[in-house]
KEVEXMAR-917876 format. One line per 2 residues: number of its first residue (from 0); for each residue y, z, x of N, C-alpha, C. Coordinates in nm, 4 decimals. Each point is the difference from the previous one (the first is absolute). Layout:
KEVEXMAR-917876
NUM> Y:Z:X:Y:Z:X:Y:Z:X | ...
This chain:
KEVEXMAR-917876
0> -0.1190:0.0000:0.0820:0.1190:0.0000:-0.0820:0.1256:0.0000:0.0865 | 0.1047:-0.0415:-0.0156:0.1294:-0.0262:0.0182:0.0467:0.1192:-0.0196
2> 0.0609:0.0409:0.1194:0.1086:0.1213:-0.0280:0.1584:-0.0560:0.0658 | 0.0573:0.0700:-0.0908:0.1680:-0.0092:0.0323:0.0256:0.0198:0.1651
4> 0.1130:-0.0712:0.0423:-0.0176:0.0431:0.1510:0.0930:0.0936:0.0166 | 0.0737:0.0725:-0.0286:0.0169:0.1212:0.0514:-0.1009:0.1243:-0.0427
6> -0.0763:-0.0539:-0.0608:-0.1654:0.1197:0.0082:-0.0323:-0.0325:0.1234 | -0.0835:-0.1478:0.0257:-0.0247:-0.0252:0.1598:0.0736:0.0381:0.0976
8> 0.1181:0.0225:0.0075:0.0856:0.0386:0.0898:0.0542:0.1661:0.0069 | -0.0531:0.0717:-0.1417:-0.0261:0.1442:0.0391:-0.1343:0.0179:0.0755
10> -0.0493:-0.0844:-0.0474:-0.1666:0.0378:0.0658:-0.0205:-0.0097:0.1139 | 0.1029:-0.0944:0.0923:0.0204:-0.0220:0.1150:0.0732:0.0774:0.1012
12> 0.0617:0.1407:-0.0830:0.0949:0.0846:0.0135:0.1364:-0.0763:0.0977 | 0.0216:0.0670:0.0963:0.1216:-0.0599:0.1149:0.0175:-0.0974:0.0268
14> -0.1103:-0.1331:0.0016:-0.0102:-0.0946:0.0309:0.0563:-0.1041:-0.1377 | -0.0378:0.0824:-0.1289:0.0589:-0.0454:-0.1458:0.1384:-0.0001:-0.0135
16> 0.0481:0.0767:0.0517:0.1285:0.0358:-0.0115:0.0780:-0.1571:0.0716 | -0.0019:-0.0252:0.1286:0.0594:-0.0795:0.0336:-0.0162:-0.1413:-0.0338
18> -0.1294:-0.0471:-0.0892:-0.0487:-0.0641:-0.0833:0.0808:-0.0315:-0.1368 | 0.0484:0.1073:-0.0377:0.0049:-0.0088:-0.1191:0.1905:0.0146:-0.0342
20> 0.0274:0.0045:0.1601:0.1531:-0.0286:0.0211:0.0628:0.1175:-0.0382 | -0.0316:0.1525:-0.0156:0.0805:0.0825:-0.0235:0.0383:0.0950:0.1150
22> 0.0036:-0.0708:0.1199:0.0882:0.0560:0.1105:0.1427:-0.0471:-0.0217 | 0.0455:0.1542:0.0011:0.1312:0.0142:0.0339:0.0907:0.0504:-0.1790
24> -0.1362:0.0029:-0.0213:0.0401:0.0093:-0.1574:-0.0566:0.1872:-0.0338 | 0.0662:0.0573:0.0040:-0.0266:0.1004:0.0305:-0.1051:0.0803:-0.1335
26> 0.0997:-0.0079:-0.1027:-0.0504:0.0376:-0.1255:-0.1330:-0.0530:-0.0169 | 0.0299:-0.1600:0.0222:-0.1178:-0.0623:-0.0549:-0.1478:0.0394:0.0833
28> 0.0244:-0.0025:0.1746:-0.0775:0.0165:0.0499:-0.0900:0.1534:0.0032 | 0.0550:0.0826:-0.0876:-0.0494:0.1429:0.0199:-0.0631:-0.0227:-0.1315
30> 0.0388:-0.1193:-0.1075:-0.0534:0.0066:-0.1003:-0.1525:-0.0640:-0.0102 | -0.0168:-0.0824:0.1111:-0.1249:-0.1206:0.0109:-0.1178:0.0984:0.0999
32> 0.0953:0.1058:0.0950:-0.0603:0.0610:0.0859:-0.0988:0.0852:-0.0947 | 0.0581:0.1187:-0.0985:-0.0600:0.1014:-0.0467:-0.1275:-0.0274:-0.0586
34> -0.0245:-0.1395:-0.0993:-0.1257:0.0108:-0.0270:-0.1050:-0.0371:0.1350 | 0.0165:-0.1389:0.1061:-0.0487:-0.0066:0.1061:-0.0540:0.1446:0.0852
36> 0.0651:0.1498:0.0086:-0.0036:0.0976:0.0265:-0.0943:0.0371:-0.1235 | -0.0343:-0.0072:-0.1024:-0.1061:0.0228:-0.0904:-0.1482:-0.0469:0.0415
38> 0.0234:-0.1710:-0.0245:-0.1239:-0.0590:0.0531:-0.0432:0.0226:0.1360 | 0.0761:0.0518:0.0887:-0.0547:0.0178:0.1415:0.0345:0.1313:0.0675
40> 0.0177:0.1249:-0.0467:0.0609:0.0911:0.0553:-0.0659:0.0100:0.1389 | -0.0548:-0.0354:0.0768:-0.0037:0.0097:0.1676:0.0466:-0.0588:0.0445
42> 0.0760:-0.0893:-0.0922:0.0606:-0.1443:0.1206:0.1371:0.0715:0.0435 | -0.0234:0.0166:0.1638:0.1082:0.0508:0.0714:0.1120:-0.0816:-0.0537
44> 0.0279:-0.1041:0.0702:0.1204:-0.1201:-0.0099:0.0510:0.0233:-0.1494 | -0.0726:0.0509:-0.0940:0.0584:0.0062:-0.1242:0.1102:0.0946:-0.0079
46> -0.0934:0.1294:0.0686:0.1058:0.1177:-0.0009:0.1035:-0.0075:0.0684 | 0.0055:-0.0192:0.1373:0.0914:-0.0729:0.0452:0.1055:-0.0703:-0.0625
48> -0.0420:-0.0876:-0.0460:0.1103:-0.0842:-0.0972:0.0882:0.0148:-0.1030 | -0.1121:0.1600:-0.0857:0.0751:0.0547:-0.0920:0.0891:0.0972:0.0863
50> 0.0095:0.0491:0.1494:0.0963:0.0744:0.0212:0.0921:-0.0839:0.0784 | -0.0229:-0.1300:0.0292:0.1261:-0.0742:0.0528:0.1171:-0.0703:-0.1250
52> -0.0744:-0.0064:-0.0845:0.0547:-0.0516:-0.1529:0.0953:0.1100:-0.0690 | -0.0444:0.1063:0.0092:0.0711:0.1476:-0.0311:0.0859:0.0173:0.0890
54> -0.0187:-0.0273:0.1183:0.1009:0.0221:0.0804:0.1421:-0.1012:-0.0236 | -0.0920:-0.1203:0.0136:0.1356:-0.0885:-0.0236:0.0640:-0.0084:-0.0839
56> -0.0547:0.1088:-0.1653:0.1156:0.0205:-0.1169:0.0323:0.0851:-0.0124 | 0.0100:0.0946:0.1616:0.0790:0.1573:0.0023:-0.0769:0.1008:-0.0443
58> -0.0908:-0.0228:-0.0384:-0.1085:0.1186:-0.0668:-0.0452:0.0524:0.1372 | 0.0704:0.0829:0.0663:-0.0682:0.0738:0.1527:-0.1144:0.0643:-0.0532
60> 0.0085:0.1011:-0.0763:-0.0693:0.0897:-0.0518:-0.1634:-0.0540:-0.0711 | 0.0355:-0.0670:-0.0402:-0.1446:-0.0929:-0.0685:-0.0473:-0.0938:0.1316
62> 0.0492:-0.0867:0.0551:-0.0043:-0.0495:0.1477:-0.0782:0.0892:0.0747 | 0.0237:0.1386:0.0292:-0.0252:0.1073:0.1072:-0.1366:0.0405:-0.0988
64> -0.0281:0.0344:-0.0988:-0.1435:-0.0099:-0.0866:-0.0850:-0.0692:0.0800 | 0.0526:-0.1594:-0.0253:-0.0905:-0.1345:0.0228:-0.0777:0.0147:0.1739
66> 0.1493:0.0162:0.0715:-0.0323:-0.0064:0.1485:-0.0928:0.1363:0.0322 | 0.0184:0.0806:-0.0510:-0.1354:0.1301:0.0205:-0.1021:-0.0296:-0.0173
68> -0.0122:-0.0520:-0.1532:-0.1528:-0.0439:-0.0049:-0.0500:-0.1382:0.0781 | 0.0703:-0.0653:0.0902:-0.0024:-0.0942:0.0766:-0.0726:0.0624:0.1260
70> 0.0975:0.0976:0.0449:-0.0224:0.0375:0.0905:-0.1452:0.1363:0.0223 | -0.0530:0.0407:-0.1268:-0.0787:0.0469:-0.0081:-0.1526:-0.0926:0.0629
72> 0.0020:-0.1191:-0.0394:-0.0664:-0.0640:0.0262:-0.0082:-0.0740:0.1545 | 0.1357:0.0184:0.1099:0.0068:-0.0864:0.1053:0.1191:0.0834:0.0528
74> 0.0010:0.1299:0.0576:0.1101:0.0541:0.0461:0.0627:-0.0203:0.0995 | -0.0231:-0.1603:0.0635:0.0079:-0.0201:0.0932:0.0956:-0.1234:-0.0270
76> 0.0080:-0.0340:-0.1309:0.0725:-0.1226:0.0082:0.1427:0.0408:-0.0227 | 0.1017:-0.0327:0.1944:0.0963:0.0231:-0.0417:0.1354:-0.0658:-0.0285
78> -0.0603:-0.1021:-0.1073:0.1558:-0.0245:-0.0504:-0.0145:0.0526:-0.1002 | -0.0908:0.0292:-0.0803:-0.0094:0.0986:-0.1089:0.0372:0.1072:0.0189
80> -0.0094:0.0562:0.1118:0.0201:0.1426:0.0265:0.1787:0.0464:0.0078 | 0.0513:-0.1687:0.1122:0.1357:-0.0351:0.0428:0.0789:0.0195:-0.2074
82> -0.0682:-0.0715:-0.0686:0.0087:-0.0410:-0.1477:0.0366:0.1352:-0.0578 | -0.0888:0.0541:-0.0227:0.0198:0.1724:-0.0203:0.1155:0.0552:0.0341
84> 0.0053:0.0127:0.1267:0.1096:0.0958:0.0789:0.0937:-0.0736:-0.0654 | 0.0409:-0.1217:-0.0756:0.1305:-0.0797:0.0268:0.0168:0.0212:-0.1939
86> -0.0919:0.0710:-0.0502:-0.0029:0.0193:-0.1815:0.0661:0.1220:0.0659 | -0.0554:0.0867:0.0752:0.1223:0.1255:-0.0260:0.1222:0.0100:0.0443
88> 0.0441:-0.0870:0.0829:0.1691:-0.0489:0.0761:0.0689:-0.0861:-0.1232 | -0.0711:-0.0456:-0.0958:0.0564:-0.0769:-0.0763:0.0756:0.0723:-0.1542
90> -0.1242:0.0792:-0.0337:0.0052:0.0713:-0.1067:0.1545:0.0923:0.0090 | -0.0027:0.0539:-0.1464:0.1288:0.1039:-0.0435:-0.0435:0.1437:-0.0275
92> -0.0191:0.1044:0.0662:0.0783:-0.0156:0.1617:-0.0717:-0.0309:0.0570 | 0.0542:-0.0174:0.1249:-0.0935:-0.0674:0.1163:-0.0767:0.1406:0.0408
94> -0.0918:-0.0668:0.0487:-0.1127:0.1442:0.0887:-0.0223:-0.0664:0.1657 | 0.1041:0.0090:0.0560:-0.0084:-0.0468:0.1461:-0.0665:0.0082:0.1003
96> -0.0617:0.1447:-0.0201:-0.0753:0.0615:0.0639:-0.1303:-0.0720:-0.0117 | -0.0497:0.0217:-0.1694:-0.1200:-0.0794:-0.0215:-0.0195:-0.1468:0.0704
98> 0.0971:-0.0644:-0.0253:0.0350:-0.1007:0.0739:-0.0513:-0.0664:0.1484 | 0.0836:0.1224:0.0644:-0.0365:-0.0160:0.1538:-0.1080:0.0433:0.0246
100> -0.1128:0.1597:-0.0537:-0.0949:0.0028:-0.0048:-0.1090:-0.1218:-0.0234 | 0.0293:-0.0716:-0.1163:-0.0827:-0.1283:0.0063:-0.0531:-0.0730:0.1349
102> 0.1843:-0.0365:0.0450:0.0213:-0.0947:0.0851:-0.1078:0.0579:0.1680 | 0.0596:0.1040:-0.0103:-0.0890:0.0899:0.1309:-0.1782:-0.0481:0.0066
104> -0.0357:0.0242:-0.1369:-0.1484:-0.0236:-0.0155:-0.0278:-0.1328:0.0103 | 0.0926:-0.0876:0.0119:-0.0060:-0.1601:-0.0006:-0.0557:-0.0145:0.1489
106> 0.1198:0.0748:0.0307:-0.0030:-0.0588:0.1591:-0.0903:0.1030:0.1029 | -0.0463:0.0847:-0.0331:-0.1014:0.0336:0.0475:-0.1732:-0.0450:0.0043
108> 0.0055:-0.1068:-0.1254:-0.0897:-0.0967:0.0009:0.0174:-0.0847:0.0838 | 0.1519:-0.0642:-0.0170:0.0485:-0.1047:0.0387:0.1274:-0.0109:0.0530
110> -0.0491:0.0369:0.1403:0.1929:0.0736:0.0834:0.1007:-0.1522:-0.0152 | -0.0703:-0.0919:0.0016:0.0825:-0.1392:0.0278:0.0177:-0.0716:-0.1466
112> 0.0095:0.0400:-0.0945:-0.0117:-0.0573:-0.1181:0.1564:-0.0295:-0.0349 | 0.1066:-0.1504:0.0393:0.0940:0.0367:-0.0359:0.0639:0.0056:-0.1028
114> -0.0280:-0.0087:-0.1060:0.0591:0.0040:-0.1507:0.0045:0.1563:0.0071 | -0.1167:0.0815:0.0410:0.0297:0.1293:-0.0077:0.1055:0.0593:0.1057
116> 0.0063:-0.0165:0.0987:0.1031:0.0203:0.1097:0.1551:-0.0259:-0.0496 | 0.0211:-0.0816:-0.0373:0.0910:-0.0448:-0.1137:0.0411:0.0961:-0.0625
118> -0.0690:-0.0093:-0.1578:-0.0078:0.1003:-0.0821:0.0551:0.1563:0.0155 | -0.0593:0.0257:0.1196:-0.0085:0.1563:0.0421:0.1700:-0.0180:0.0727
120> 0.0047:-0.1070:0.1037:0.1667:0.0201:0.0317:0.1016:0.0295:-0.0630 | -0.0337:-0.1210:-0.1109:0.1027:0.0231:-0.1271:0.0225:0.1240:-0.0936
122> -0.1187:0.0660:-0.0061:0.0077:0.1265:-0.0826:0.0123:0.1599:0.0914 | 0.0153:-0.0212:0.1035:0.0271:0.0506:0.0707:0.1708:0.0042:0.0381
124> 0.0199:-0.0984:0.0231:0.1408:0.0160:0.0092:0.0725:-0.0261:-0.1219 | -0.0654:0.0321:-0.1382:0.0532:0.0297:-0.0900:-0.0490:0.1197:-0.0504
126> -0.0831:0.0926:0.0745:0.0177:0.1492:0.0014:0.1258:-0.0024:0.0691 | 0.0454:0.0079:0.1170:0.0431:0.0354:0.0958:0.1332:-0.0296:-0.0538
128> 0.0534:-0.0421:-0.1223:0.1391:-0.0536:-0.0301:0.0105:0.0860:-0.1411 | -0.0865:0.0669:-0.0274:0.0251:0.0778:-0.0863:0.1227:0.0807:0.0190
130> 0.0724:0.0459:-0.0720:0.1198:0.0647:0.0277:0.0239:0.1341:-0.0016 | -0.1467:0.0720:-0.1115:-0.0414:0.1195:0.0129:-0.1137:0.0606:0.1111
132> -0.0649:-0.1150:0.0485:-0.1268:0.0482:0.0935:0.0853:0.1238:0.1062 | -0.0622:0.0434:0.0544:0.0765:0.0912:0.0871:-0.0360:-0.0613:0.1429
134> 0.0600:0.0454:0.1370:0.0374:-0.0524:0.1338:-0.1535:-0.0480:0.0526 | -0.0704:0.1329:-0.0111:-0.1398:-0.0433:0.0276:-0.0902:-0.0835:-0.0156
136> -0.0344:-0.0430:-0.1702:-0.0111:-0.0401:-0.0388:0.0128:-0.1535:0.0417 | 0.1444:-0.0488:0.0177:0.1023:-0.0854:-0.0150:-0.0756:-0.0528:0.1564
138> 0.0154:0.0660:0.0909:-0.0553:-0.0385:0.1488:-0.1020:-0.0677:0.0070 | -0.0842:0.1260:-0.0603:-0.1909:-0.0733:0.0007:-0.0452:-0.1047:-0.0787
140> 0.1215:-0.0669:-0.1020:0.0021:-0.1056:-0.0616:0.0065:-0.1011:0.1159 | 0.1631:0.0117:0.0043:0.0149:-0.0950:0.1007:-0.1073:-0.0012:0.1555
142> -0.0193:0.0536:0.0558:-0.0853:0.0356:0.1147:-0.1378:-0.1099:-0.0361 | -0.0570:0.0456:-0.1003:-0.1245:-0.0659:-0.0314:0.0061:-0.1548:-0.0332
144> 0.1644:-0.0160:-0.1548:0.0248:-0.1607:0.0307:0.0307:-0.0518:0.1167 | 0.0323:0.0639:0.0869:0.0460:-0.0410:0.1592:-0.1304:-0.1046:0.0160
146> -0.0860:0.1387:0.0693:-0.1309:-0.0370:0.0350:-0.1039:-0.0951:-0.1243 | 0.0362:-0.0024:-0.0949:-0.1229:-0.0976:-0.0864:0.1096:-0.1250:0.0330
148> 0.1077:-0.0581:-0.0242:0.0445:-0.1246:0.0529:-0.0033:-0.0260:0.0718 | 0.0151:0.0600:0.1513:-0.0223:-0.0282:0.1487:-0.1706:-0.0407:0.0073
150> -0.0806:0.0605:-0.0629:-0.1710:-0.0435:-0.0390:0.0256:-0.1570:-0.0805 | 0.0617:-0.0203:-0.0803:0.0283:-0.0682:-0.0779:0.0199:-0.1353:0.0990
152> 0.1240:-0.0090:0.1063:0.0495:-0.0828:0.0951:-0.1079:-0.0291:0.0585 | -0.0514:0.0841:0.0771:-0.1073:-0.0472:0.0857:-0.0857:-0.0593:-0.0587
154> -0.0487:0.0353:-0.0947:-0.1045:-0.0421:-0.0414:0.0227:-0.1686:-0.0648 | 0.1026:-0.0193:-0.0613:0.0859:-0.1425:-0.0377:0.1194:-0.0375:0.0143
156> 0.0242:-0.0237:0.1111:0.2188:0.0386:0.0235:0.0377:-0.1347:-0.0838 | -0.0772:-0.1302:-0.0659:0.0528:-0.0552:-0.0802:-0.0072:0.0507:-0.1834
158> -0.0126:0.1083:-0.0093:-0.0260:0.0412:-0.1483:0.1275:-0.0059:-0.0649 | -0.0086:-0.0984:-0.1439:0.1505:-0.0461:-0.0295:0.0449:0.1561:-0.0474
160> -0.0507:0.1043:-0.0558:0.1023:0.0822:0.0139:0.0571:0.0929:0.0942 | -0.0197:-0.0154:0.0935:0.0217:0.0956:0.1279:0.1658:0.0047:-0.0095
162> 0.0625:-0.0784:-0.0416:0.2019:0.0088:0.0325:0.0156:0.1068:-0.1100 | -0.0638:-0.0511:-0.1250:0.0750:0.0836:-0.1528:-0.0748:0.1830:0.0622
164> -0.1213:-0.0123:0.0832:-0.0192:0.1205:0.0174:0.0446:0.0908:0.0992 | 0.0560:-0.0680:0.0771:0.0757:0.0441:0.1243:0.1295:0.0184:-0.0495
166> 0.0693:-0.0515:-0.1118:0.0994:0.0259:-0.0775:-0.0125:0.1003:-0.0550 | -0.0704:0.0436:-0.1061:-0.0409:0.0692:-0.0474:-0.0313:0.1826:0.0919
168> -0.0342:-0.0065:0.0599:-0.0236:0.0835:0.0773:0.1235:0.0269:0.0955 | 0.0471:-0.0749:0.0449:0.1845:0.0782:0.0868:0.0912:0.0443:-0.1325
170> -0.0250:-0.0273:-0.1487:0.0728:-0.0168:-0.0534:-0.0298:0.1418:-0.0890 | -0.1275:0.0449:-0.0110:-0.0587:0.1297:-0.0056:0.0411:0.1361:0.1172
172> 0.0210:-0.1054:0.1152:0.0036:0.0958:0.0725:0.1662:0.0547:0.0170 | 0.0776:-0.0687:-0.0593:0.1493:0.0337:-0.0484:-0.0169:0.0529:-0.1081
174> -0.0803:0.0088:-0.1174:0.0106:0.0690:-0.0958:0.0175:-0.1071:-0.1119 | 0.0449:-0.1308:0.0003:0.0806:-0.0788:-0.0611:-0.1048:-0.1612:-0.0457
176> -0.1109:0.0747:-0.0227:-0.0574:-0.1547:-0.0660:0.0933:-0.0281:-0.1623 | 0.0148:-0.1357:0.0403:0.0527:-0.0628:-0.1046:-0.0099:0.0014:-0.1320
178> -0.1297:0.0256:-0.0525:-0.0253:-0.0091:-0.1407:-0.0228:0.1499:-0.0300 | 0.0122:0.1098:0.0457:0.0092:0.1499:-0.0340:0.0420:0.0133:-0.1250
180> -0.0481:0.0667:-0.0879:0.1090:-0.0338:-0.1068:-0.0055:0.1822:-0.0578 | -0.0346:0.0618:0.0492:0.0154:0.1590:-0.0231:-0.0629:0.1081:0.0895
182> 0.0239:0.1352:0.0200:-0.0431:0.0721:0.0522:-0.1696:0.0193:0.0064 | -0.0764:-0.0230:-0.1010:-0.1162:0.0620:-0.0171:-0.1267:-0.1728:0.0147
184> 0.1323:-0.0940:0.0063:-0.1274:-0.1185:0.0524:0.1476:-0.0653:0.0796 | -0.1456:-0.1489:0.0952:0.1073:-0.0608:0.0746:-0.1455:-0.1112:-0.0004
186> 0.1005:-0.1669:0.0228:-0.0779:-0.1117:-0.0132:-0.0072:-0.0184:0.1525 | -0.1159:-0.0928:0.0140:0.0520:-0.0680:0.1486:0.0448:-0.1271:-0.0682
188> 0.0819:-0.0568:0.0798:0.0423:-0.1238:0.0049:-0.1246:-0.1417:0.0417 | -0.0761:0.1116:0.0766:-0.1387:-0.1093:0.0093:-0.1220:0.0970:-0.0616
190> -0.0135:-0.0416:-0.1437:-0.0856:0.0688:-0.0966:-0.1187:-0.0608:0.0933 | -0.1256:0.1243:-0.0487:-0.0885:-0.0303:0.0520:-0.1004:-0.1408:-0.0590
192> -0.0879:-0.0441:0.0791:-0.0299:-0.1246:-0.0277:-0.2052:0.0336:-0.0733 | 0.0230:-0.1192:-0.0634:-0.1717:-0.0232:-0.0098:-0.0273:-0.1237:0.0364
């Protein structure tokens, strides 16, 4: 018998999705995902997908669900992990800490991973520009973005964001990143990346 093809293409889970053209479509794609996540609940790439899909319509919180039970299964995969840390830098309020905790466990899998090296600069020296953090605090921010971008250089001195982060970071280290917009949060100017 003939079935409709977006049945075939839940059944196909992750691989349906891009089939069936609802990348980038956020709504739609979490909508084609959920039953696919029915017919196949082991299919990693599914879960996955439902927490990159959540992510990309701001749902950190449902996103950070998805990527757990992702990562329950493969705790090793770290852009999922990079993925995670970057649902709690995103969310209202931010949990920064959680954040960089992520990022730490990334790169202790994977010291050279640079999307995570990245990531961790940027949220780092957007601790460090906080306006309430206190001196200490404020140091071992900067100190550590020091050292994860200088890892960062070596490891790729052509990485297109290395200027916005080297910006970013003297500009923390004045106190004065650009997009600050209150005492109790502060943006980087080079948001972190996926």
């Amino acid at each position: 018998p003939l079935r409709p093809r977006r049945v075939v293409g839940q059944e196909r889970g992750a691989d349906g999705l891009r089939e069936h053209g609802a990348v980038g479509e956020f709504e739609e794609a979490i909508d084609f995902l959920s039953p696919a996540r029915e017919l196949r609940p082991d299919d990693y790439r599914v879960t996955v997908e439902l927490g990159n899909q959540n992510f990309e319509a701001g749902r950190y919180e449902v996103a950070e669900g998805w990527y757990r039970q992702a990562l329950e299964k493969n705790p090793d995969d770290i852009n999922v992990r990079t993925d995670l840390g970057l649902t709690y830098f995103f969310r209202t309020p931010r949990d920064t800490e959680s954040a960089i905790a992520e990022f730490r466990r990334s790169l202790e899998r994977e010291p050279r991973h640079e999307l995570t090296l990245q990531n961790m600069t940027a949220v780092l020296a957007s601790r460090a520009a906080l306006r309430d953090a206190d001196a200490a605090l404020r140091r071992r921010s900067l100190e550590e973005a020091e050292q994860t971008l200088a890892r960062l250089e070596a490891l790729n001195p052509s990485t297109p964001s290395l200027p916005k982060l080297r910006d970013s970071l003297r500009e923390a280290q004045t106190g004065h990143l650009k997009q600050c917009v209150s005492s109790s949060s502060a943006c980087c100017c080079v948001p972190p990346l996926r």
